[in-house]
GUTOR-150267 format. One record per residue (C-alpha): x, y, z. Coordinates in steps of 0.001 Angstrom, whole numbers, padded with zeros to 6 digits, always signed. Last residue first. Example, Ala and Ser with C-alpha at 12.3 -4.5 7.8 and 13.67 -1.06 7.14 Angstrom:
REM residues 2
+013670-001060+007140/+012300-004500+007800/
REM end
This chain:
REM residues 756
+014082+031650-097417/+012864+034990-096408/+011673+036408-099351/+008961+033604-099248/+007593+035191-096239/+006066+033320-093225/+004123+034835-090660/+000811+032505-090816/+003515+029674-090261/+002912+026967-093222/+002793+023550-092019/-000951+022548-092262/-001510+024915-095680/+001265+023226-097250/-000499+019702-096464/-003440+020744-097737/-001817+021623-101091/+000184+018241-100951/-003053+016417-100684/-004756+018460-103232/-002251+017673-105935/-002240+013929-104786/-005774+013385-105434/-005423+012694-108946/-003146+010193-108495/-005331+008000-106583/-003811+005367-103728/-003847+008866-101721/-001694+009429-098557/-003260+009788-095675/-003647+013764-093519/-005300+013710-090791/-008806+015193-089653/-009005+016169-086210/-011156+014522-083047/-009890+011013-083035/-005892+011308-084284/-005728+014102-081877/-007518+011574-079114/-004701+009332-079928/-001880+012162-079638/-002974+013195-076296/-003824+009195-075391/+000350+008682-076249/+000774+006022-073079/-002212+003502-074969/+001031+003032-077849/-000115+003789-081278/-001286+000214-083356/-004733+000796-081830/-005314+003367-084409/-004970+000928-087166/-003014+001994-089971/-003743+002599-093314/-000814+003728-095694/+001357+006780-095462/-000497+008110-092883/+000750+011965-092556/+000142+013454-089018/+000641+017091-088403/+001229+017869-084764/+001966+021581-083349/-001870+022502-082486/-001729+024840-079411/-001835+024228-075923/+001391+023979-075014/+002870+021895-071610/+000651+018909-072608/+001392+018825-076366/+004895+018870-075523/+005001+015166-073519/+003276+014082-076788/+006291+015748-079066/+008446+013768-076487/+007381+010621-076848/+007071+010734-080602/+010344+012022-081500/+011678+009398-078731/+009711+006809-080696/+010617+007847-084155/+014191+006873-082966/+012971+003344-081753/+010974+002457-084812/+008525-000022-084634/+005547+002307-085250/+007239+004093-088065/+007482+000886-090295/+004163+000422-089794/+003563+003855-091229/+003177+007169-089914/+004933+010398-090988/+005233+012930-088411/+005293+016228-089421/+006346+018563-086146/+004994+022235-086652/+007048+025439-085877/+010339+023717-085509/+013269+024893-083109/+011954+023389-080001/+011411+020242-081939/+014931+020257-083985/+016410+020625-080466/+014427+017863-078606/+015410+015394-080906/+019067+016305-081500/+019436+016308-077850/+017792+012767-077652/+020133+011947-080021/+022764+012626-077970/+025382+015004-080150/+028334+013888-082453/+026871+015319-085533/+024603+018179-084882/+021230+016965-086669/+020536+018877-089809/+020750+016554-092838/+020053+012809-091657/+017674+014256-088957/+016518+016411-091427/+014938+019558-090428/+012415+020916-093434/+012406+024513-094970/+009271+025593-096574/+009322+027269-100229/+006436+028636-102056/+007301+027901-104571/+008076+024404-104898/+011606+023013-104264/+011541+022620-100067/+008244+021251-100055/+006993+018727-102826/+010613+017926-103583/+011154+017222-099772/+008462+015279-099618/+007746+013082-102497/+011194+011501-104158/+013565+011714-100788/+010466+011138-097994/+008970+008454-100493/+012576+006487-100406/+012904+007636-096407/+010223+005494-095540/+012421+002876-094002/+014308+005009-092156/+011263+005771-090101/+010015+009375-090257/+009828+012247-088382/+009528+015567-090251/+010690+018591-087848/+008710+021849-090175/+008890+025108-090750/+012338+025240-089656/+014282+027738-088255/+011966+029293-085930/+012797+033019-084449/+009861+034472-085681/+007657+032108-083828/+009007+033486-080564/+011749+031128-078987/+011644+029716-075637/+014709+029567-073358/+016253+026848-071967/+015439+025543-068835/+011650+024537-069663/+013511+021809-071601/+015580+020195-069219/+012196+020148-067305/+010391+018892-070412/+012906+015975-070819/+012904+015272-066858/+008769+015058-066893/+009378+012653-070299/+011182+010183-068369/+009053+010266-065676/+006237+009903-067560/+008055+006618-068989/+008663+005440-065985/+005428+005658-064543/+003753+004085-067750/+000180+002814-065860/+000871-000926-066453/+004457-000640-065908/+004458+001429-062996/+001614-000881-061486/+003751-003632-061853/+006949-001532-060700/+004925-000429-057472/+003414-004263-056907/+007272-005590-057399/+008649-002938-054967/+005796-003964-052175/+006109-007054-052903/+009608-006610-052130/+009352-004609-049202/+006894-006787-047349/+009377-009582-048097/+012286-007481-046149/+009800-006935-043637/+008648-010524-043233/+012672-011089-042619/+012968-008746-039988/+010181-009830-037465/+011959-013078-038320/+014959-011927-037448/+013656-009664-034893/+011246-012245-033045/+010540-010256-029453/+010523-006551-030129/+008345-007481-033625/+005698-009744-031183/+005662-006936-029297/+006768-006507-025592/+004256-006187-022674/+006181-005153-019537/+004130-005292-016089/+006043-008155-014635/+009497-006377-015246/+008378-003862-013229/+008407-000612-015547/+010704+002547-015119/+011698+002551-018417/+009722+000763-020774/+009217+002611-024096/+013224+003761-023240/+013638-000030-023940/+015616-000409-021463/+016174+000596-017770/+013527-001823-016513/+013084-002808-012846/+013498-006041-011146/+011986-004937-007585/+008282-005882-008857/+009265-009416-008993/+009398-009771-005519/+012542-011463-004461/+013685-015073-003397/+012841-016158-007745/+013114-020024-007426/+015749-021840-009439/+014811-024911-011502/+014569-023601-014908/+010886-024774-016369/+009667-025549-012586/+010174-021584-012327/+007097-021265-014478/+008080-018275-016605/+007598-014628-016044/+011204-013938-015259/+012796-016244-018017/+010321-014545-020542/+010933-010924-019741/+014579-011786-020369/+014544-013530-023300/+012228-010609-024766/+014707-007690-023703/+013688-006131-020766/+017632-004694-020018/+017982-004736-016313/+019640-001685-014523/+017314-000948-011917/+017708-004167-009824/+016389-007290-008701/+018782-010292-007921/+017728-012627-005378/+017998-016482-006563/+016883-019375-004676/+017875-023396-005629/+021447-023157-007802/+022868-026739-007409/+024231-027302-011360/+024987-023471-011303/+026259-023064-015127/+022786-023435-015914/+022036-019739-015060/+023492-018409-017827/+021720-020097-020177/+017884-020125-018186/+018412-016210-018585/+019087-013041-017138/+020026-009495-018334/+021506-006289-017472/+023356-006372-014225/+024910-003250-012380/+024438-004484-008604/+021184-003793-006247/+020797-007749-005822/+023108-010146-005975/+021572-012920-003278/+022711-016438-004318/+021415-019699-002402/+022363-023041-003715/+026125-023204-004209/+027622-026506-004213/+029707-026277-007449/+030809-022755-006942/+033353-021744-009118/+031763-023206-012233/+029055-020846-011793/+031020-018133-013033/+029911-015206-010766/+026647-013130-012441/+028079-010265-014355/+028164-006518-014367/+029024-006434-010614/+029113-002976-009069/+028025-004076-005597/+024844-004114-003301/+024192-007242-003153/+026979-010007-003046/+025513-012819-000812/+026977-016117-001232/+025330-019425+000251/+026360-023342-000383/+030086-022216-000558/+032017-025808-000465/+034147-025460-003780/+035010-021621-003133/+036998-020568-006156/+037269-016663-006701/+035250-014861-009203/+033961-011455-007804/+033988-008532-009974/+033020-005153-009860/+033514-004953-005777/+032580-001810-004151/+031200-003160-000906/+027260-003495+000129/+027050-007554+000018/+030318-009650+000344/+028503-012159+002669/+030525-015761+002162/+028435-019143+003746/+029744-022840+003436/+033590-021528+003420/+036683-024400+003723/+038835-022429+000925/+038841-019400+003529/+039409-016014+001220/+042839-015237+000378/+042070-015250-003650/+041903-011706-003923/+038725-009982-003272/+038777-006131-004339/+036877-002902-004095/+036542-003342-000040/+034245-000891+001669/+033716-002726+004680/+029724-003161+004010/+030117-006918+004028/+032728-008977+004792/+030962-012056+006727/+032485-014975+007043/+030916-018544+007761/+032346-021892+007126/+035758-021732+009191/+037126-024929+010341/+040237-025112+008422/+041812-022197+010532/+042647-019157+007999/+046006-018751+007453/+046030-016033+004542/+048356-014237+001365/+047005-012046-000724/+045425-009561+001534/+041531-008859+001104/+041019-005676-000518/+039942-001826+001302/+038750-002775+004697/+037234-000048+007356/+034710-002046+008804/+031149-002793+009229/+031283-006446+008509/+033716-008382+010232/+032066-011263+011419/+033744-014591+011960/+031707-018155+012560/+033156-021468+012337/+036080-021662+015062/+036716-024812+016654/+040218-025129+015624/+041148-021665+016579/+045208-022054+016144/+044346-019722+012752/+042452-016943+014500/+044804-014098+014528/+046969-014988+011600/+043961-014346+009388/+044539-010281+009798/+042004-008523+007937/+043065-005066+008044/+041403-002130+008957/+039279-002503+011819/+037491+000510+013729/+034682-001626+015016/+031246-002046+013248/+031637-005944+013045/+033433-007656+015722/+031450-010844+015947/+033307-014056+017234/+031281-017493+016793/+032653-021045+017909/+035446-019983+020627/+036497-022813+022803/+040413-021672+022019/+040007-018760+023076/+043485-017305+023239/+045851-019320+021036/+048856-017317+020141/+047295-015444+017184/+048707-012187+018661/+047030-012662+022008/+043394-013047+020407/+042801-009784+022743/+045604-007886+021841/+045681-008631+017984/+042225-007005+018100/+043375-003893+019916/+045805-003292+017573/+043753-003709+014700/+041259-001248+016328/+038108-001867+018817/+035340+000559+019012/+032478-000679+019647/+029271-001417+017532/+030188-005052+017573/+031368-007184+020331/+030037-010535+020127/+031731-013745+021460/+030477-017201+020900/+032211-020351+022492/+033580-019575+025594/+034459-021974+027931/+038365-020721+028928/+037726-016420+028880/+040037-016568+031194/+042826-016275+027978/+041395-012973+027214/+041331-011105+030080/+045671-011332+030392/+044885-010881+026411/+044260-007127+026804/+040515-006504+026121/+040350-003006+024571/+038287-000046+023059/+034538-001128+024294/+032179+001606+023782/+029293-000519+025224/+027529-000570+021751/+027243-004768+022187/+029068-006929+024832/+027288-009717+023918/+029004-013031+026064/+028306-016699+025248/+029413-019728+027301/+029843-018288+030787/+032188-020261+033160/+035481-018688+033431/+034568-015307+032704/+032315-014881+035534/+034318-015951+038206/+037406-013751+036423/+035156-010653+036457/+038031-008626+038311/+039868-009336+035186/+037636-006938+033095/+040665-004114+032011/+039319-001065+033694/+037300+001763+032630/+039395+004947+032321/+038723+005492+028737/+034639+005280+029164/+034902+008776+030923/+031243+008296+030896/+029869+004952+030535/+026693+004238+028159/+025787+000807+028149/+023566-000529+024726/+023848-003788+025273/+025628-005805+027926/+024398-009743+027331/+026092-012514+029753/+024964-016379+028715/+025223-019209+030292/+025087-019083+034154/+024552-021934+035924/+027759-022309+037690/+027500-018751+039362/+028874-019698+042501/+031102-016832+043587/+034049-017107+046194/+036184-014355+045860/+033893-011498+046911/+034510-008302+044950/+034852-005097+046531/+034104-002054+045769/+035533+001520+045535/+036507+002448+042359/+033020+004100+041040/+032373+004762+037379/+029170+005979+036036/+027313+003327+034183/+023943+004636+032589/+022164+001323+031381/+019995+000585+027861/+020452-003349+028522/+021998-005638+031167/+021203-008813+030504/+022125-012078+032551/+020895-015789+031181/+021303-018981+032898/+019811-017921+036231/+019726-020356+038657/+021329-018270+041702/+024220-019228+044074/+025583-016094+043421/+023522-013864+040921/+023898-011666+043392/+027103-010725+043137/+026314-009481+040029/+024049-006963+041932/+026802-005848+043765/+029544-005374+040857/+026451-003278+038932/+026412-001442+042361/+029981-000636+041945/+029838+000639+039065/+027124+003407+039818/+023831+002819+038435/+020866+004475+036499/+018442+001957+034804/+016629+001564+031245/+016578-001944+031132/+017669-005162+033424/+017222-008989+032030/+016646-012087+033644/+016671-015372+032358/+015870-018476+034978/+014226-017568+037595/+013863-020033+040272/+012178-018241+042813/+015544-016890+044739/+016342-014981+041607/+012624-013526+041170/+011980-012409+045212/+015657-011235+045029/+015187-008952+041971/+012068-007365+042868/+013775-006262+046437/+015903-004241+043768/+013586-000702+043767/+016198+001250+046171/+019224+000053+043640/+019425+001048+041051/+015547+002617+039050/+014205-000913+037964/+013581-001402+034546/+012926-005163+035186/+013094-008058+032646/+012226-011449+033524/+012571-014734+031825/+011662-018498+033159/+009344-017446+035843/+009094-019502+038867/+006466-019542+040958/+004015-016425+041018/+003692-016201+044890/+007149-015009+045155/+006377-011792+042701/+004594-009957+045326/+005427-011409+048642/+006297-008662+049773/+004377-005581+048533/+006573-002888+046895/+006141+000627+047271/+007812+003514+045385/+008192+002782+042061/+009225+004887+039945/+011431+003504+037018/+009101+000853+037500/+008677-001509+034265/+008088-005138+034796/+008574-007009+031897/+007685-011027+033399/+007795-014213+031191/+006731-018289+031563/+003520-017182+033798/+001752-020040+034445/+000359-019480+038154/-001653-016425+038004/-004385-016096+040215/-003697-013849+042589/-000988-011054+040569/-002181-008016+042180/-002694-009343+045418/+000536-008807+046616/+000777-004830+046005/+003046-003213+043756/+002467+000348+044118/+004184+003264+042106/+003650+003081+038275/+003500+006264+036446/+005996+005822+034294/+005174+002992+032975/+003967-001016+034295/+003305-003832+032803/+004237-006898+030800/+002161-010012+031408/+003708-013387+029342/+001861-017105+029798/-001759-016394+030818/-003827-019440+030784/-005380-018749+034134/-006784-015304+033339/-009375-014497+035181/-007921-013575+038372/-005539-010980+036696/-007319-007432+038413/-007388-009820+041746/-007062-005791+043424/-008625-002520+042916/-006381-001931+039471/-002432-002270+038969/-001483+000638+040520/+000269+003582+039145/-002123+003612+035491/-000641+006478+033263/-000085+003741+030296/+003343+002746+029041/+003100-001090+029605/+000106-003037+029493/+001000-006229+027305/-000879-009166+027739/-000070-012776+026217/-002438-016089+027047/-006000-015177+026710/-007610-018177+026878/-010796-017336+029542/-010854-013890+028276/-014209-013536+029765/-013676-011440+032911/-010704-009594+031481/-012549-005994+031073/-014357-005922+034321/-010993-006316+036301/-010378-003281+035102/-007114-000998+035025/-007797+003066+035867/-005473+005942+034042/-005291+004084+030739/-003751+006484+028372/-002512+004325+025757/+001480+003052+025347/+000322-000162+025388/-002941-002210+025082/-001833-005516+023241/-003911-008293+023460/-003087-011945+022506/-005230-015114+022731/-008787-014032+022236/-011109-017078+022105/-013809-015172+024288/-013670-012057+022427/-017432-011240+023385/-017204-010009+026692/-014179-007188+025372/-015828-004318+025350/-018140-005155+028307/-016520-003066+031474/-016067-000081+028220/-012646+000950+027582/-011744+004724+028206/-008406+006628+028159/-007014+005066+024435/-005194+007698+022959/-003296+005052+020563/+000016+003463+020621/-000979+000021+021395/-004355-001566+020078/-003331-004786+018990/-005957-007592+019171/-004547-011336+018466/-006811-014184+018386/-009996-012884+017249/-012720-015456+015943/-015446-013339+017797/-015094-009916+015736/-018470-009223+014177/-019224-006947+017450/-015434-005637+018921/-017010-001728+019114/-020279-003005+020867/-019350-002305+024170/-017387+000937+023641/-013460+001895+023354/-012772+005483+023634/-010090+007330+022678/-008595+005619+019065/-006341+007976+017099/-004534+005110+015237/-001230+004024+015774/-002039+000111+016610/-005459-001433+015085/-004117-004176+014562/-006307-007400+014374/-005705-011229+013673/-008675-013783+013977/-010811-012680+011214/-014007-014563+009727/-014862-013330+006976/-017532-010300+006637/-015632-007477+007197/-016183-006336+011006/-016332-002706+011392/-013757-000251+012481/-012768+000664+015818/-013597+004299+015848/-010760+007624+015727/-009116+005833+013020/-005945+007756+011517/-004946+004775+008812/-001376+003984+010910/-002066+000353+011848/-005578-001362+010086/-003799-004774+009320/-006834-007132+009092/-006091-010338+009259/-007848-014024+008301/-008142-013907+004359/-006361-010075+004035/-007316-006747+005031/-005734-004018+004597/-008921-000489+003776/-010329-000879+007215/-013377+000769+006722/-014978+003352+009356/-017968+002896+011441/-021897+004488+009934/-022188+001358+008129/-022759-000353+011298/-024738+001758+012785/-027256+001898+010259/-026947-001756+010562/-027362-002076+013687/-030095+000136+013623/-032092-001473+010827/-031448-004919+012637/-032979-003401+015724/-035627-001495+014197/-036795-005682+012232/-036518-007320+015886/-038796-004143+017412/-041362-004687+014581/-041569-008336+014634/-042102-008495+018320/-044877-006084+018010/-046384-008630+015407/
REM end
């Protein structure tokens, strides 16, 4: 039960501990990529299995025995570029499969043997830039019999002692930095065997015993960084790669200050030798360095020379034409002219004939001169970039053997056709070109970013061409059509800013690429929107576009249909409900309301009688009689007698309305039919709305049914429902009394005989 308890406090402590350790927030399937998060604590274990770690520029101190806990699977562990000062004698007991680790540029001040005990397959080890200056109390590597690469060392580093590399007996590479050191144990580096590449950053030349124990060992690369030395020393320790097997010589990051007094022995055996690699060499009063004849040995065997940021200006063709094996030449980041150039190739003349590769890219070129390398049958490679070039010339004599050129980021706005027909791989990326369509048969790669193209090349061009990399130009749209004129097209790279997400577009980039046969190189998130405004900004993968965006004819034609039924519903419903005609009548009443409104003194007629032509027998012999001619008298408008001849009718209408104190209509089913009674009727309805007042009489001349009035006239209907009207009488004997009600309807309350 006790046991139970203490098992169970443990857990709960680990785990309190556990959570209590920061996150890493990069973590993928089998790597976690903490770099650069500010962890001061190695952070815990995720719960998959992880065999990659980096933990590199973080604020890490102190590394304990339980920090690595969770992490058994590790392969690589990176901790470089921390504060480490402290590491725990059991930190690392755990990590036996633990191939790589990385503790540089810390502040280890003591190494331990303690912490290697268990990395039984630990094969890489970096421990350079720490404040260690000896390499722990001795046997610090005994461990570690798998070990392939060990760089240490700083600039604290003073003792090398022989016992500090027991042990080892498969080390394949050696970085020894000792800008300081002070004390070297013989015997050192011998007992290693031999070490296929070193590098030493070795202060010239009191530190070089280093350099004999590895060249007489059987070295076979060695490279020198971050040194001091006078010219003649550099001559010396050439010298001693007499009689050597080294195959590769580097000399990078040195300080050469000039000194004239050496001498050169003129029997060196250096017939191993390969490669010769000068990078980075700063050399004061760099005008006055001499022409490189004196390295004539050297010259005549090596295969590949880098002479790289060494503020080379010439190479007069006397140095040229020793240069009788080689086969790749760089010498970029100098700065060579067109002069100079035409110097060293000897004016086209043949120099180099072995040559395979030439770099000069970030000289001071300014013309592209073909002439120079056309006897160079084995030439392939040619870099330029980096120059000073504004077009291509128009006329060329490139050697037939050429298949890679590289132009780019030489400024050139134009590409005439003077470009090497034979070419398998063209870089014209970062110039100022707008368009590019020049016919390469054989190009199987172009690369064109970073231009002002509008268009893709014409595909026809380029029958062969499989790889095309155009991104960063001015295009606006991509699809399966205009790719199929590239029958061998296999990777395209073309995001940009400037795209137009139009539906085709959107769709070719989300598709399967099995549906167009050309692989996307680039992230989708670099193609970039410009249009629609709605989707400015957007990766192309994030835009959404409507169904309407996407089908516009069609999106189109509903709309025009939508419209339609929508115009046939309104005029339906218009019809039904008498729109127009309300309409109508709202424009008669506004002409109307514009004139102005006379008093009821100022009438002219007593009475507007509207009446269908065919009536007018019993208007002629009844009505007028009845009204004008007996006392007392009432004056009638006509249509036949008092309309303005010549005028609309509808002017007519409204007139002898407006002018008319009451407005006799005389109703029959002759009436109803009648267009002209119509108007009359219409708009002596549309004037019962804007006056409230009683200006209807109705005379049915024989019955009528009610429903026989147009619906659209309900002020007139419900007049014909809620007052009596007037009918004429089948009985004589009524007719008296119907013409003296009828006088009592139309008479104004103001009227005077006298005045008629």
């Amino acid at each position: 039960m006790k046991l139970l308890t203490y098992l169970m406090f443990v857990l709960l402590m680990h785990q309190s501990f556990s959570s209590s350790r920061p996150q890493c927030h990069s973590c993928e399937p089998t790597s976690c990529d903490c770099s650069r998060q500010n962890l001061s604590d190695v952070p815990a274990a995720p719960s998959k299995l992880i065999t990659e770690l980096d933990l590199s520029f973080n604020m890490l101190k102190t590394i304990g025995n339980s920090d690595f806990d969770g992490y058994a699977s590790l392969r690589s562990l990176i901790m470089s570029n921390n504060k480490i000062s402290t590491i725990h004698e059991q930190a690392f007991v755990k990590l036996a499969t633990l191939e790589k680790l990385d503790l540089s540029f810390n502040r280890l001040g003591n190494l331990s043997a303690g912490w290697f005990k268990n990395l039984y397959s630990l094969q890489h080890l970096n421990l350079l830039g720490n404040t260690y200056t000896v390499l722990g109390q001795g046997n610090l590597f005994e461990p570690l019999k798998r070990l392939k690469s060990l760089f240490f060392g700083g600039p604290n580093f003073q003792n090398l002692r022989k016992s500090d590399f027991s042990g080892l007996s498969h080390l394949e590479e050696v970085v020894f930095d000792g800008p300081n050191l002070e004390d070297y144990g013989e015997g050192s580096l011998r007992q290693i065997g031999p070490i296929q590449f070193v590098t030493l950053s070795l202060y010239f030349p009191p530190q070089m015993l280093p350099f004999h124990v590895v060249s007489e060992s059987g070295t076979r690369r060695i490279a020198f960084k971050n040194m001091i030395m006078t010219f003649a020393a550099c001559l010396a320790l050439i010298n001693q790669l007499s009689d050597s097997n080294i195959t590769m010589f580097t000399l990078e990051d040195i300080t050469l200050f000039l000194s004239f007094e050496f001498f050169f022995p003129t029997r060196l055996n250096i017939q191993h030798l390969e490669e010769a690699v000068f990078k980075n060499i700063d050399i004061p009063q760099f005008y006055t360095f001499p022409a490189p004849n004196f390295l004539e040995p050297l010259l005549k065997v090596v295969r590949r020379v880098s002479i790289v940021n060494c503020k080379m200006f010439a190479i007069p063709c006397e140095s040229s034409v020793l240069f009788s094996q080689m086969e790749y030449l760089d010498l970029s980041e100098n700065y060579l002219t067109d002069l100079a150039l035409s110097k060293m190739m000897c004016d086209g003349k043949g120099a180099l004939q072995s040559l395979h590769t030439l770099n000069v890219s970030r000289n001071h070129l300014m013309v592209i001169n073909s002439r120079l390398f056309n006897k160079l049958e084995k030439l392939e490679n040619i870099d330029m970039s980096g120059n000073t070039f504004d077009s291509t010339p128009e006329s060329c004599y490139w050697p037939p053997s050429l298949q890679f050129l590289n132009l780019s980021s030489s400024r050139l706005t134009k590409v005439t056709a003077c470009l090497p027909v034979s070419l398998r791989i063209l870089d014209l990326s970062h110039n100022a070109l707008t368009v590019f369509n020049i016919e390469l048969p054989f190009l199987t790669d172009l690369y064109i970013s970073g231009n002002k193209l509008h268009c893709l090349p014409d595909g026809g061009f380029y029958p062969h061409l499989a790889v095309l990399s155009i991104q960063n130009n001015d295009l606006h749209t991509l699809s399966r059509d205009i790719l199929n004129g590239y029958d061998n097209l296999k990777s395209l790279e073309a995001s940009s800013d400037t795209y137009v997400c139009s539906c085709d577009f959107v769709a070719f980039m989300t598709s399967d690429p099995t549906n167009h046969r050309v692989t996307i190189g680039d992230e989708f998130k670099s193609y970039i929107c410009d249009s629609p405004d709605a989707e400015r900004g957007e990766s192309v993968g994030d835009v959404r576009l409507s169904v309407f965006e996407c089908h516009t004819a069609l999106a189109f034609s509903l709309l025009c249909l939508a419209i339609v039924a929508v115009i046939l519903l309104i005029a339906g419903l218009c019809f039904k409900f008498n729109v127009l005609w309300y309409l109508k009548m709202t424009w008669t009443w506004l002409r109307a309301k514009r004139k102005p409104k006379l008093k009821k003194g100022e009438l002219e007629f007593d009475a507007f009688v509207s009446y269908s032509e065919m009536d007018s027998g019993w208007v002629d012999a009844h009505l007028i009689p009845e009204l004008e001619q007996a006392e007392p008298h009432l004056r009638l408008c006509l249509h036949k007698r008092d309309f303005i001849p010549g005028g609309w009718i509808l002017d007519n209408i409204m007139d002898a309305i407006e002018r008319s104190h009451r407005t006799l209509f005389v109703i029959s089913k002759h009436f109803v039919m009648s267009e002209w009674c119509k108007y009359e009727l219409d708009y002596t309805h549309f004037r019962l709305f804007d006056h409230n007042e009683d200006t209807v009489v109705l005379i049915l001349l024989e019955p009528i049914d009610k429903d026989s009035i147009p619906k659209k006239f309900c002020k007139l209907r419900r007049v014909m429902n809620s007052r009596t009207y007037l009918e004429w009488p089948d009985d004589d004997n009524q007719i008296p009394r119907f013409w003296q009600s009828l006088r009592t309807a139309i008479m104004r309350p103001e009227t005077d005989d006298t005045n008629f």
